[in-house]
C-alpha positions, 0 to 999 in steps of 0.5 A, spaced: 505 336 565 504 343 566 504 346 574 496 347 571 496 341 571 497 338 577 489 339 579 488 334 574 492 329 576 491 330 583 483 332 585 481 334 593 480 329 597 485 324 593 492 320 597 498 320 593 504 317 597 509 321 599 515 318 594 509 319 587 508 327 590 516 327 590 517 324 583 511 329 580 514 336 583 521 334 581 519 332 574 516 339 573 521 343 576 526 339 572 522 341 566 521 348 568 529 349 570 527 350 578 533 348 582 530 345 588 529 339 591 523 337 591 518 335 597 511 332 598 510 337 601 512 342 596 504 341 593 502 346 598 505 351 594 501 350 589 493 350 592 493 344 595 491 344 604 494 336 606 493 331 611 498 326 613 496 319 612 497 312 610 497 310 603 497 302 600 502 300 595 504 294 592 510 294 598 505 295 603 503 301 607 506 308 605 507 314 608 502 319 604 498 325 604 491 326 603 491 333 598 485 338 600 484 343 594 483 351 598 
């Protein structure tokens, strides 16, 4: 997955945990050589607006964001 596609993956308006947004960076920095860190709130570089909220896992209630396209 290319950083193109990280719209396609995550539409405006959709929750995404905090630890799915972490593992999807840090896999394409990884890709791309990036020798980062990655945090959830790193999509913010990427043309995305985010709210903080709770978001349901198979573990329960998660920390989260809601990702708003700008």
């Amino acid at each position: 997955m290319g950083m193109g596609r990280i719209p396609q993956r995550y539409p405006s308006g959709c929750r995404v945990s905090n630890k799915e947004l972490k593992q999807t960076i840090q896999m394409l920095y990884n890709k791309y050589g990036i020798k980062a860190v990655a945090t959830a709130t790193d999509i913010t570089r990427y043309g995305y607006s985010t709210r903080a909220c709770k978001v349901r896992t198979e573990d329960g209630r998660k920390n989260g964001l809601i990702l708003i396209a700008i």
